[in-house]
C-alpha positions in Angstrom: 0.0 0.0 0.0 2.9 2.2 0.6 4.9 1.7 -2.1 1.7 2.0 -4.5 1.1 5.4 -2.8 4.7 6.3 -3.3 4.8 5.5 -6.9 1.6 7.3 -7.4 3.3 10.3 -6.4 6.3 10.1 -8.0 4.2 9.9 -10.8 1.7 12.9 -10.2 3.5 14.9 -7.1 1.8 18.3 -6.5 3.0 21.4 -7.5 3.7 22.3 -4.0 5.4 19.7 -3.1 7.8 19.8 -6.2 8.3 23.2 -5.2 9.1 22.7 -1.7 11.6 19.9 -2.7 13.4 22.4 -5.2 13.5 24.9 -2.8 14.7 22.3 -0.1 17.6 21.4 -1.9 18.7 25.2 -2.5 18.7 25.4 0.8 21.1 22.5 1.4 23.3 23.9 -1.1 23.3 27.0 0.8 24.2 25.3 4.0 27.0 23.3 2.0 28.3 26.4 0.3 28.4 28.0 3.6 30.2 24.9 5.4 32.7 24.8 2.2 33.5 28.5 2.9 34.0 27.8 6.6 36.3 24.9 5.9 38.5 26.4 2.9 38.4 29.8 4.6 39.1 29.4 7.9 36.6 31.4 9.5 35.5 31.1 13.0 33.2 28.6 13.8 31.9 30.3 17.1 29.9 33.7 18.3 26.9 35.1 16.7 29.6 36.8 13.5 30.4 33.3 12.5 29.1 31.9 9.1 28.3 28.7 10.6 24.9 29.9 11.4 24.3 30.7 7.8 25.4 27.2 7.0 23.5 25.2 10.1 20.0 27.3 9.0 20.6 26.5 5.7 21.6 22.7 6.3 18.5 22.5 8.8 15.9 24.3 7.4 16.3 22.4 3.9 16.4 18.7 5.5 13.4 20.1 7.8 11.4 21.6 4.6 11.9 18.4 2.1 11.1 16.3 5.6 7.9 18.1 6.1 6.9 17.8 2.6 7.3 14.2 1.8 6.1 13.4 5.6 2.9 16.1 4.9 2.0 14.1 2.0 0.5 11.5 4.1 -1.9 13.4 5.5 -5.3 13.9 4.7 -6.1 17.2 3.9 -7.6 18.7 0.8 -5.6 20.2 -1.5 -6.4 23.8 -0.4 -5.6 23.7 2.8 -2.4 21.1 2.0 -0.9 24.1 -0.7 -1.6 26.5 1.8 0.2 25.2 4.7 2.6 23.7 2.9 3.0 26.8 1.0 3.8 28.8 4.0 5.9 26.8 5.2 8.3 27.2 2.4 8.3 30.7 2.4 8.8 30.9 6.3 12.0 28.8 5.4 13.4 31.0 3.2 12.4 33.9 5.2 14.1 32.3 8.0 17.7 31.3 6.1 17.6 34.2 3.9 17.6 36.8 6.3 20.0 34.5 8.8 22.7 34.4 5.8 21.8 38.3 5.0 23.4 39.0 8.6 26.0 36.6 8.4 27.5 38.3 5.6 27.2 41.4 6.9 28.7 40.9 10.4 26.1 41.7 12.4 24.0 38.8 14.7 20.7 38.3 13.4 18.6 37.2 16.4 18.5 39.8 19.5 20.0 43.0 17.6 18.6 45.9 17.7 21.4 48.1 16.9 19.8 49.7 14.1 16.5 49.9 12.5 17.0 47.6 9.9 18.4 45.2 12.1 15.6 45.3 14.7 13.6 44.9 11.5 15.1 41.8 10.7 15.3 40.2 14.3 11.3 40.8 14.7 10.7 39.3 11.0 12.9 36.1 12.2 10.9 36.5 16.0 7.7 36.5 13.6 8.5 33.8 11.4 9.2 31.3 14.8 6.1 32.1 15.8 4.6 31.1 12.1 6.6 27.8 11.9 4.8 27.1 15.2 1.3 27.9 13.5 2.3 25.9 10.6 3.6 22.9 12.5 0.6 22.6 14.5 -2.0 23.2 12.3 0.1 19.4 10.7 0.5 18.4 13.6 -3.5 18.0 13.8 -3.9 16.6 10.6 -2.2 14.0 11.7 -4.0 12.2 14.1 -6.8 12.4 12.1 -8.4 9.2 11.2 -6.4 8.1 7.7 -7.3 3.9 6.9 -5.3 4.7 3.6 -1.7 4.9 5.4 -0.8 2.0 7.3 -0.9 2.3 11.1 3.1 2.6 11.9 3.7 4.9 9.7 0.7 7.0 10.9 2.0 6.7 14.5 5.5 7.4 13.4 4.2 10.5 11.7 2.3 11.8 14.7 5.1 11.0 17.5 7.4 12.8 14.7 5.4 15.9 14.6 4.7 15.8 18.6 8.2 15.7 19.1 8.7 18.6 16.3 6.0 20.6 18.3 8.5 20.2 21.3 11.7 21.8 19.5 9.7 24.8 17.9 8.6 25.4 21.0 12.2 25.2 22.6 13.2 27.2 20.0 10.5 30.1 20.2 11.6 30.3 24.1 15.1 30.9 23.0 14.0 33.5 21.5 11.5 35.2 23.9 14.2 34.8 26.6 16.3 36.3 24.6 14.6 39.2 23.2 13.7 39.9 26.9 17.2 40.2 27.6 17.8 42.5 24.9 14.6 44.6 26.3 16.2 44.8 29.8 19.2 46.4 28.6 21.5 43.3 28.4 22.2 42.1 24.3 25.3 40.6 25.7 23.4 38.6 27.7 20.9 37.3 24.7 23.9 36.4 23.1 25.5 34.4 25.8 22.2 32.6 27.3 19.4 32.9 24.9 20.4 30.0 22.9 21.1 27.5 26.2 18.4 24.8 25.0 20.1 24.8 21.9 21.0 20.7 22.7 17.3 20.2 23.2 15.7 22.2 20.4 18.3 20.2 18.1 17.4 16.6 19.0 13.7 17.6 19.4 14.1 18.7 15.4 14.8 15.3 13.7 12.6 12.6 14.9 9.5 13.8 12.2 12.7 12.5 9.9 14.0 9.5 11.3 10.3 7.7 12.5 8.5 8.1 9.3 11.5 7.0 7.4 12.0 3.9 9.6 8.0 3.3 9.1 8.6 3.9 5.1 11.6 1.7 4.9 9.7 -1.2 7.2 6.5 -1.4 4.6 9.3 -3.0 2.2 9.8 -6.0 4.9 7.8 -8.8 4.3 6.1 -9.0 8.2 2.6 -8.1 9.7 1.5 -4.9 10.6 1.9 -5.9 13.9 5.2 -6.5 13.8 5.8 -3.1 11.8 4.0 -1.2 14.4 6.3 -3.1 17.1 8.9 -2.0 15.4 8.6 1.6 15.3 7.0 2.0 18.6 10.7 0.1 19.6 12.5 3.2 17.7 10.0 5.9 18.8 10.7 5.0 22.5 14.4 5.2 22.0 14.3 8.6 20.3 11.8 9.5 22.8 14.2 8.6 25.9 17.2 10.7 24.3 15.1 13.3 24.1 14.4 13.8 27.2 17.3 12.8 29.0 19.2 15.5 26.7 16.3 17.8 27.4 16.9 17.8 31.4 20.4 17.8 31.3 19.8 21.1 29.1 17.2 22.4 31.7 19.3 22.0 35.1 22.9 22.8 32.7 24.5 19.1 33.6 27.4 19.0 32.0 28.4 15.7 30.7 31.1 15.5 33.0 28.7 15.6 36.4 26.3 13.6 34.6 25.3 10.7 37.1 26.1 6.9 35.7 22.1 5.9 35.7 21.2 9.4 33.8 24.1 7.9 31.3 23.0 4.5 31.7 19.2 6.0 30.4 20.7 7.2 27.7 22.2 3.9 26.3 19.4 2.7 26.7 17.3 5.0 24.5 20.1 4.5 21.9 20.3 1.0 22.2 16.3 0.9 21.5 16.9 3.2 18.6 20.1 1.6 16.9 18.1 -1.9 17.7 14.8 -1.0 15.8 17.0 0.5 13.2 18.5 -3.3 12.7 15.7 -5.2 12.6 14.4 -2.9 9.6 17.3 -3.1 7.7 17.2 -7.1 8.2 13.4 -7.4 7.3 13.8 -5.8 4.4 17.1 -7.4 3.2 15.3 -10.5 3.8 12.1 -9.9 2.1 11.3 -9.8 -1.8 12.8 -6.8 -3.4 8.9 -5.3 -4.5 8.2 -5.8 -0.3 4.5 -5.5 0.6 2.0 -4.0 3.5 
């Protein structure tokens, strides 16, 4: 059922959809182009100057918008409301990377400044478009729990603990950013620089798991099992992600360094790894073992 679905778009993918994977990729190549100057240059790779914000928004923001796209094509939604949401999306992405690389190359820091009026311009429209990706995310984020018997259950479970957990690190990320402009309010724009960006650990391994579920659900519809066994499967993986995510998160909260961390915190951790890596196996083995045209 999957895979017929998946042909069937290759075959007759919307225009929004091919758009937001063009625009996607330009945004990798931005974050590439931006890595390769780094690398060849010899820039700095730290402080709010560096051109390594330029290439992690662009590297980010392009794996996040083709992610969102394929995952969004799941969902049931008509195809007015699925251009429109997706369609925002795309351009909040570019906003977002544009105007972070605008700064970049002009030396200024593009969150908390409000140096000038063009600047303060630019750090509301990035405030702004946080708060849209949130609308955006969560507007999907309802879509899909709704009831779907077209897409099989694991990868409709994968999808919706992907975009709960997706939820989480906009929401991280939007309180960076409050605290931060806060900061910058009370006088201190040092300050925003040094400490708005503290749950930057937790925003980041909130970000990827709307990637790394639905693809484990996507690559487990070519493995020749149950259902069942599917869904066992990627609730396996989802409760490994899960476990990291949360141990990273309150390490992050109460600023454990890994040094102090406590052996059974540690110990947590391997497990939610071990969980991960060990549903990540067990696909890769039902699906070498199965027929090569796999089934659902």
């Amino acid at each position: 059922m999957v895979q017929a679905i998946t042909r069937s778009w290759l075959r007759r993918g919307r225009r929004v959809e091919r758009a937001g994977y063009v625009v996607g990729a330009l945004l990798l190549a931005s974050g590439l182009t931006h890595l390769a100057i780094l690398v060849i240059g010899g820039g700095s790779w730290e402080g709010p100057l560096s051109l390594r914000k330029a290439m992690t928004f662009g590297l980010s923001f392009g794996l996040t918008l083709i992610t969102i796209v394929w995952v969004t094509s799941w969902l049931r939604l008509s195809d007015r409301r699925r251009t429109t949401l997706v369609g925002a999306f795309i351009v909040a992405c570019i906003l977002e990377t544009v105007l972070v690389s605008l700064q970049a190359w002009r030396g200024v820091p593009s969150h908390f400044n409000m140096e000038t009026t063009f600047d303060a311009l630019i750090a509301r429209t990035l405030a702004a478009g946080g708060v849209g990706l949130v609308a955006i995310i969560g507007a999907l984020t309802v879509a899909a729990f709704r009831a779907n018997p077209t897409v099989p259950i694991s990868l409709r479970v994968a999808i919706q603990i992907g975009f709960l957990t997706l939820c989480t690190s906009l929401v991280v990320g939007a309180l960076m950013i409050a605290k931060g402009m806060l900061l910058v309010i009370e006088g201190a724009p040092q300050a925003a620089y040094a400490i708005g960006g503290s749950l930057k650990p937790t925003h980041a391994v909130t970000m990827y798991a709307i990637l790394v579920l639905p693809v484990l659900a996507w690559l487990l519809s070519f493995a020749n099992w149950s259902e069942r066994r599917r869904l066992a499967v990627v609730l396996l993986g989802a409760a490994g992600y899960v476990v990291l995510a949360v141990v990273v998160g309150v390490e992050n909260a109460v600023g454990l360094a890994l040094s102090d961390t406590p052996p059974a915190v540690i110990g947590l951790s391997a497990l939610g790894a071990l969980a991960l890596a060990a549903a990540g196996l067990l696909t890769l083995r039902g699906v070498l073992a199965s027929p090569s045209t796999g089934q659902v």
